[in-house]
C-alpha positions as CSV (number, residue, x, y, z in Angstrom):
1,X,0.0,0.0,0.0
2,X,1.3,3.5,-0.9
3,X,2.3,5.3,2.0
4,X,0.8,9.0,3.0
5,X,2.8,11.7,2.7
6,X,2.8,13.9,6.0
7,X,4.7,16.6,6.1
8,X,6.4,17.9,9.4
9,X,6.3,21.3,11.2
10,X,9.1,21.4,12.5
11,X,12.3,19.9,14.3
12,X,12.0,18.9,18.2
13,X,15.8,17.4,19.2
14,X,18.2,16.3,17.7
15,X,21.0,14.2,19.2
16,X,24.3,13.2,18.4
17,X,25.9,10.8,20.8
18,X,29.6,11.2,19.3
19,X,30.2,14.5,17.3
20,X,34.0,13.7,17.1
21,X,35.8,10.4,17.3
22,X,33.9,9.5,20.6
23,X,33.6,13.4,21.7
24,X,31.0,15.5,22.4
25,X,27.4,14.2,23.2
26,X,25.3,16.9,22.0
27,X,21.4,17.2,22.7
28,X,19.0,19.9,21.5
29,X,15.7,21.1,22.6
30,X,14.6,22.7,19.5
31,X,11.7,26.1,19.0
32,X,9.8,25.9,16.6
33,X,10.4,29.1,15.1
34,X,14.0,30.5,15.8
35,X,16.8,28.5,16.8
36,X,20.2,30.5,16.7
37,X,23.4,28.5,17.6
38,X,26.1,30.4,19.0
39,X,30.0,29.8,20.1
40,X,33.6,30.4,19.3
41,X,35.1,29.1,15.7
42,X,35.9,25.6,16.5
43,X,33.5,24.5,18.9
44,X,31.2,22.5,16.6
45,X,28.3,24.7,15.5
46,X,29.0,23.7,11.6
47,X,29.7,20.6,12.2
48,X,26.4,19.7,13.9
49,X,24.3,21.8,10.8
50,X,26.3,19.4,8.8
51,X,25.7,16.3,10.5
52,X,22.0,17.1,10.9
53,X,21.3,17.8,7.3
54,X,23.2,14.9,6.1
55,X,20.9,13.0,8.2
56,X,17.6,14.6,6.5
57,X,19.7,13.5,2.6
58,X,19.9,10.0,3.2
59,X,17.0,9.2,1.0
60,X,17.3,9.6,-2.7
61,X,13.9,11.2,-2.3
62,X,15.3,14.7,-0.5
63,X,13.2,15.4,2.4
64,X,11.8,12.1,3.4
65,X,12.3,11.6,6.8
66,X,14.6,8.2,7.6
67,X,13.1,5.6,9.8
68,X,15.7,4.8,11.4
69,X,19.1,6.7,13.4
70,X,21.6,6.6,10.7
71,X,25.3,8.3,10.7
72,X,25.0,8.5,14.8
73,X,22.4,10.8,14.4
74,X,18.4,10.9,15.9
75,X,15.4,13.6,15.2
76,X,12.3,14.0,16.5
77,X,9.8,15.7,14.3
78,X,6.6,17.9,15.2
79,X,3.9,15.6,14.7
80,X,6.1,12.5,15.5
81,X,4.5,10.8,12.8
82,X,5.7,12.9,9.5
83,X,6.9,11.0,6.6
84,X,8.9,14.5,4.7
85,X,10.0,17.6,5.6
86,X,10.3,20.6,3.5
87,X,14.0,21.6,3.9
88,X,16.6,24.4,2.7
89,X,20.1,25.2,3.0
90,X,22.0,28.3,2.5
91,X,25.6,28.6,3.1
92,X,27.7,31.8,3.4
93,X,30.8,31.1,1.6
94,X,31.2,33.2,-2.0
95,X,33.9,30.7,-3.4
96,X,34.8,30.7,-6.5
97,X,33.4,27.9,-8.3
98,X,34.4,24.9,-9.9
99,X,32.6,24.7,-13.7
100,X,29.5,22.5,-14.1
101,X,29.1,21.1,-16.9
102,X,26.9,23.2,-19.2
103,X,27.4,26.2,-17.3
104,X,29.6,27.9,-20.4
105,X,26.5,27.0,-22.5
106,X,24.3,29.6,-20.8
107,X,23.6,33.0,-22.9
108,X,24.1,36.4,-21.1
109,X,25.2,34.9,-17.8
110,X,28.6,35.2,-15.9
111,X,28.5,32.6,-13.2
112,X,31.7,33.1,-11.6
113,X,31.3,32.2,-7.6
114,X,28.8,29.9,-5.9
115,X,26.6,32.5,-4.9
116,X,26.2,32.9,-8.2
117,X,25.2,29.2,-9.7
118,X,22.6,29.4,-6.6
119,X,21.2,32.9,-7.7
120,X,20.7,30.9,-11.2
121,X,19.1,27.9,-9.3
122,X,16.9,30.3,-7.5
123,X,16.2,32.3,-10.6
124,X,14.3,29.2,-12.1
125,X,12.6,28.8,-8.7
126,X,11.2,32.3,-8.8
127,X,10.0,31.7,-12.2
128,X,7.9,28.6,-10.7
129,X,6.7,30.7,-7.9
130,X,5.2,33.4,-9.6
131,X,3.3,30.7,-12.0
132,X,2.2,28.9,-9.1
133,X,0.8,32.5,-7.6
134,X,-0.8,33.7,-11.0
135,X,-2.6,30.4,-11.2
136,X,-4.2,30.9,-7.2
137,X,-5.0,34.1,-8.2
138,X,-6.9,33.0,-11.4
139,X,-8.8,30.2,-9.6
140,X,-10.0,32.7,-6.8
141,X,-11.1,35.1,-9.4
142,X,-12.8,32.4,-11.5
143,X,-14.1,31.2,-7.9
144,X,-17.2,33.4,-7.8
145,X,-16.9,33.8,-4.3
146,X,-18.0,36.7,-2.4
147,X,-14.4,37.8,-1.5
148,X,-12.5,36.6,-4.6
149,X,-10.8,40.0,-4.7
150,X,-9.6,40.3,-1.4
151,X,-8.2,36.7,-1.4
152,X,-6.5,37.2,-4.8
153,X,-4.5,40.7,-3.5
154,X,-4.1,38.4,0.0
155,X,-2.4,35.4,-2.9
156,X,0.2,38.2,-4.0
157,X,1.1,39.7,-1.1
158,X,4.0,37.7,-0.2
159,X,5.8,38.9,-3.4
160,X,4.8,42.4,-3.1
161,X,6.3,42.9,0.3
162,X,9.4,40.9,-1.0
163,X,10.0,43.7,-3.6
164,X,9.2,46.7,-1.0
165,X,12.1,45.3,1.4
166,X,14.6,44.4,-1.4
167,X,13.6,47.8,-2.7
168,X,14.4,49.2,0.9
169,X,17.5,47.3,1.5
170,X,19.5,48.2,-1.7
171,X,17.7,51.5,-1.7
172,X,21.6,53.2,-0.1
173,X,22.9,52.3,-3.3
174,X,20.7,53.2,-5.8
175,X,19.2,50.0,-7.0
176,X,15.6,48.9,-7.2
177,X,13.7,45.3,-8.6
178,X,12.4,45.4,-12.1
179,X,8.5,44.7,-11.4
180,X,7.9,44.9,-15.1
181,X,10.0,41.5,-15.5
182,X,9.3,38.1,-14.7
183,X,13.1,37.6,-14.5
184,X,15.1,38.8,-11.0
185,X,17.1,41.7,-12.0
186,X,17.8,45.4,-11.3
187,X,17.5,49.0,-12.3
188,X,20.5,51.1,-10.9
189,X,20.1,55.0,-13.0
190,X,19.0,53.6,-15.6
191,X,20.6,50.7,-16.3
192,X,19.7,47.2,-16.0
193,X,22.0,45.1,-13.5
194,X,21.7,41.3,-13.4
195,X,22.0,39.8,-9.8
196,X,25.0,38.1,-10.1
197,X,26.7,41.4,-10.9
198,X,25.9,42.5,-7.3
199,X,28.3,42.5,-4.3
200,X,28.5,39.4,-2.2
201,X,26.9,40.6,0.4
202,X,24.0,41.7,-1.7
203,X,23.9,38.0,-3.4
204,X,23.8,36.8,-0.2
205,X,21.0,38.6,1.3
206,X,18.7,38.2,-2.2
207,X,19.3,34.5,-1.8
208,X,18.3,34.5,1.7
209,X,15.0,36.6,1.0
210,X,14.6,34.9,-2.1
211,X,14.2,31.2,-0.7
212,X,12.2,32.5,2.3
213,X,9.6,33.6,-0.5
214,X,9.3,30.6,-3.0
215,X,8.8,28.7,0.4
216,X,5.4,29.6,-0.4
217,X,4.7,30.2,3.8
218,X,4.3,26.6,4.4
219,X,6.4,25.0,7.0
220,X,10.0,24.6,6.2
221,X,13.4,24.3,8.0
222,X,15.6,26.8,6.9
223,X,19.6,25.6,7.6
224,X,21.6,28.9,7.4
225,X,25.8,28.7,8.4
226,X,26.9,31.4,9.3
227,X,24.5,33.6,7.3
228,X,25.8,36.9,8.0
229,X,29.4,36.5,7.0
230,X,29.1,39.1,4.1
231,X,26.2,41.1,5.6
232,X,26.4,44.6,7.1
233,X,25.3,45.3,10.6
234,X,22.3,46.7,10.2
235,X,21.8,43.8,7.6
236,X,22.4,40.8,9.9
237,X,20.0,43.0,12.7
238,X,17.1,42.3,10.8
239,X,17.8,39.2,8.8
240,X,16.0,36.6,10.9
241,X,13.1,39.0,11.4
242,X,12.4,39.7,7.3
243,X,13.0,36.2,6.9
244,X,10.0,34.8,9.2
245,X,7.7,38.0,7.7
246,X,8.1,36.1,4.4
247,X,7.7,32.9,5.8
248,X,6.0,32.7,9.4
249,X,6.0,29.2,8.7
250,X,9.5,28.3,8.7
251,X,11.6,26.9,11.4
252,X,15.2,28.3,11.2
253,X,18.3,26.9,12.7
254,X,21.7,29.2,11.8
255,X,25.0,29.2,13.5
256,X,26.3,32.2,14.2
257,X,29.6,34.0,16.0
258,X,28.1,37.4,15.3
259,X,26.3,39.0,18.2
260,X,24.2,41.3,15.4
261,X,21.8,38.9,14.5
262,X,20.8,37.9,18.8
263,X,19.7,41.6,19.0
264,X,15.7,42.6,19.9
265,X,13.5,40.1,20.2
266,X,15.9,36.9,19.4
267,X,17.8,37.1,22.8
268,X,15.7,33.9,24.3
269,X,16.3,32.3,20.7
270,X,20.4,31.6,21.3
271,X,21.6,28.5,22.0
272,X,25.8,28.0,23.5
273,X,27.1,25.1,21.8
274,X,28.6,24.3,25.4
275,X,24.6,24.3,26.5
276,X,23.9,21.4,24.8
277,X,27.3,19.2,25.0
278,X,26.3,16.6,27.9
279,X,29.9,15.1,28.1
C-alpha cells in the first residue's frame, strides 16, 4: 500500500551521541520558530548543521524523513508521525566555483562564484513561484466567491512585500527590482544590473529573501551557516526577522559567532554550543 505523505512542522531534538571520534554528546531542545546557535570558531556549530542535514539526505527522495538513526544521528519531528520535511540550506561562503558542466553554454550569464550558480538555481525557482501565484490568483477570481478580490490581492502579497524590502535594502545604493520583469534583475540609473553582478553581500541577502519567499509560507526548516558573513550590521540586525515576515511558517536553525543577529526580540532564541554538549 502507498504510504501517505505527512509533512512535518518542524524539528524537536536532535542528538548526536559522538560529534567527534567518541567526543562531544550533544542534545537539543529545538523552537519551533528561531533556533540560533552560537560559540567560538571551532567549537562544533557547523559541524552539527552538517551532520544534521546529512541525516535529513539519506533518501534519494530529498526530504523524506529516515526511519531509522543513521550516521550516529536521531530527530524527533513535530507531529512524531511525518513522513517528509520541506527543507533548505544556505551557506555563506562566496567561493569561487568549480565549472559545471553546461554552465559555459548559458547566454548572457557570468556565473563566476557559488553565490552565483545558486542565484541561477533560484532564478528558475522564482520563475515557478510566480506561476504557481498567477494560477491561485486565477482560480480565486474564477471562484465566484464573495471575496474573490480580497483573497486574490491576499495570494500576491508575499511577493509584493518581497520587492518593497529588497527595494528598501539596496535603496543606499541606488538600486531597485524590475517589477515589469518576470526575471530577477535590477535598475541602478537607468541601467539594468543582473544579480549576479551584485556585491557578495547583496547575493547573499537576495538568496536568503529569495528562498524565504518561494517557500510559499508553508512550513520549512531553513539551515543557514553562518548567514551573515558578508552582511552589514544593520543587515544581519534584521535578517531573521524579514525572513520569518516572508515565511512565518519556517523553522530556522543558523550558526552564528556574530552578536548582530541575537539583537531585539531573538535574545531567548540563542543557544551555547557548550549548552547542549552533555559530556
Amino acid at each position: 500500500m502507498e504510504q501517505t505523505i505527512k509533512y512535518a512542522n518542524s524539528i524537536k531534538r536532535i542528538e548526536i551521541p559522538s560529534l567527534w571520534s567518541g567526543r562531544k554528546h550533544i542534545r537539543w531542545e529545538l523552537n519551533p520558530d528561531v533556533n540560533i546557535l552560537s560559540g567560538r570558531n571551532g567549537e562544533g556549530k557547523s559541524t552539527i548543521l552538517n551532520r544534521l542535514v546529512r541525516q535529513l539526505r539519506q533518501s534519494p527522495t530529498s526530504g523524506e524523513i529516515p526511519q531509522t538513526m543513521r550516521k550516529g544521528v536521531t530527530i524527533d519531528f513535530s507531529p512524531a508521525d511525518a513522513t517528509t520535511i520541506r527543507y533548505d540550506i544556505i551557506r555563506s561562503f562566496d567561493r569561487q566555483l568549480i565549472q559545471i558542466e553546461g554552465m559555459k553554454d548559458l547566454p548572457g550569464i557570468n556565473i563566476v562564484t557559488e553565490l552565483d550558480w545558486q542565484l541561477y538555481l533560484m532564478q528558475r525557482r522564482y520563475l515557478d513561484y510566480q506561476v504557481n501565484v498567477g494560477n491561485r490568483m486565477v482560480q480565486l477570481l474564477t471562484s465566484g466567491a464573495p471575496d474573490a478580490h480580497q483573497q486574490a490581492v491576499e495570494a500576491s502579497a508575499s511577493k509584493t512585500r518581497f520587492q518593497d524590502i529588497v527595494d528598501d535594502l539596496f535603496s543606499a545604493t541606488g538600486k531597485r527590482l524590475d517589477r515589469n520583469s518576470n526575471e530577477l534583475r535590477f535598475i541602478q540609473y537607468n541601467e539594468v544590473i543582473m544579480p549576479y553582478l551584485l556585491s557578495s553581500g547583496e547575493k547573499q541577502m537576495l538568496l536568503i529573501l529569495l528562498t524565504a519567499l518561494t517557500e510559499d509560507r508553508l512550513p520549512y526548516v531553513l539551515f543557514m551557516d553562518e548567514p551573515e558573513a558578508s552582511l552589514h550590521y544593520e543587515w544581519q540586525e534584521c535578517l531573521v526577522s524579514l525572513v520569518r515576515e516572508l515565511n512565518p511558517m519556517a523553522q530556522i536553525v543558523l550558526t552564528t559567532h556574530s552578536p548582530a543577529l541575537i539583537l531585539k526580540e531573538w535574545q531567548g532564541h540563542v543557544t551555547e554550543v557548550s549548552d547542549i554538549t552533555l559530556d
